[in-house]
C-alpha positions in Angstrom: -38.8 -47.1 26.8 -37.6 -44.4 24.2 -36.6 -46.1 20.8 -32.6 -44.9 19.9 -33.9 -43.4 16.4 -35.9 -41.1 18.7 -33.3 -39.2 19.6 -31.3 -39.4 16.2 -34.3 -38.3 14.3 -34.7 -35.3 16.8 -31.3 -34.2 16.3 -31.5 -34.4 12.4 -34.4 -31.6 12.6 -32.4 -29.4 14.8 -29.2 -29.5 12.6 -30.6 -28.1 9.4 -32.4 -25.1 11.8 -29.2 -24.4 13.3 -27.7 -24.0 9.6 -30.9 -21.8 9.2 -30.4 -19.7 11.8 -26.3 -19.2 11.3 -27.5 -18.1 7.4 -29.7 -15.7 8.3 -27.1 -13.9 11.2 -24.2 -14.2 8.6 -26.4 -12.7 5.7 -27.4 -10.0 8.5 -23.9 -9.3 9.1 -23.1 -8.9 5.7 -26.2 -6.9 4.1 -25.1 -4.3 7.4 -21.5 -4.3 6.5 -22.5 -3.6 2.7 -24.6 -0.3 3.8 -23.0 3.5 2.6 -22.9 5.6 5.2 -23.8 9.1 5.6 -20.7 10.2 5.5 -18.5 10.0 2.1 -14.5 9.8 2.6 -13.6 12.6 0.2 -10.2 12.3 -1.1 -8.2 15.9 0.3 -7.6 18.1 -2.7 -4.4 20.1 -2.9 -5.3 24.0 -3.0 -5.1 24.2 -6.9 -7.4 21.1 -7.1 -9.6 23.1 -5.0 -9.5 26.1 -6.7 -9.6 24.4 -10.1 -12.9 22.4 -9.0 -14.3 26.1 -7.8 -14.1 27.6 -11.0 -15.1 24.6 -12.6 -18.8 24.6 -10.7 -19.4 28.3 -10.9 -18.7 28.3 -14.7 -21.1 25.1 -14.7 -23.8 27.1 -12.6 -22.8 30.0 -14.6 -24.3 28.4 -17.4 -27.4 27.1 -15.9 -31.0 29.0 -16.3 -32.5 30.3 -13.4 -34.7 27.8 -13.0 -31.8 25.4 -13.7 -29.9 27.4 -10.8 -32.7 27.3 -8.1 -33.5 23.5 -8.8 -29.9 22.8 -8.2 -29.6 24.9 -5.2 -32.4 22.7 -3.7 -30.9 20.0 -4.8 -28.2 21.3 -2.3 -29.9 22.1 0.5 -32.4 18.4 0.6 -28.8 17.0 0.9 -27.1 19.6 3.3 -30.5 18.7 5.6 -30.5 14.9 5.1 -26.7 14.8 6.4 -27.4 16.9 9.2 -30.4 15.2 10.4 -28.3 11.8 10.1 -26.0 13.3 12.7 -25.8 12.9 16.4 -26.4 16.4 18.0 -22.7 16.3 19.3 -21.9 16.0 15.6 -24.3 18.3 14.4 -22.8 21.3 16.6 -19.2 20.2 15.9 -19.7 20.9 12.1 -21.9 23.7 12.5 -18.8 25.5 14.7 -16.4 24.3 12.6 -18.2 25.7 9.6 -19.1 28.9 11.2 -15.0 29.1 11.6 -14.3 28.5 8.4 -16.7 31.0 7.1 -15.2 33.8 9.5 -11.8 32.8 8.0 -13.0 33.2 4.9 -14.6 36.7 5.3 -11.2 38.3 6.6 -8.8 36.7 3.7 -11.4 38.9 2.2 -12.4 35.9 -0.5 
């Protein structure tokens, strides 16, 4: 015959691993929600934001060395290839195209 504490004493060890185990998936949940993503929300700049933020980086890169220059330009391209190998391919060809666009825009206002 089983003796009542038995089964008291049984549940009492699986309550604290139950607590345990809802911790760790809440802590999971959170430390996932917490993560950046790839992809920063840039806040849309009016055109003369735009414009003012252009001249303001080429007069910064205007004043860099050439070593300076090329370090920074590295800089660029490390991050340009980090965010496109983040992407899905669908992603990947949808901002390539869309870039290519823009470019070809930007060639005939003759800029």
């Amino acid at each position: 015959m089983q003796h009542p504490t038995d089964k008291t004493t049984r549940l009492m060890n699986v309550k604290p691993m139950l607590v345990a185990v809802a911790a760790v998936l809440l802590s999971v949940g959170a430390y996932a929600q917490s993560q950046t993503q790839v992809y920063k929300v840039k806040p849309k700049l009016t055109p003369e934001q735009r414009e003012a933020k252009r001249a303001e980086m080429k007069a910064k890169i205007a004043q860099m060395t050439p070593e300076e220059r090329a370090a920074f330009k590295k800089a660029r391209h490390e991050q340009m290839q980090a965010r496109l190998n983040a992407m899905t391919p669908e992603q990947r060809a949808k901002f390539l195209e869309r870039r290519r666009q823009h470019k070809a825009q930007h060639d005939q206002e003759g800029k």
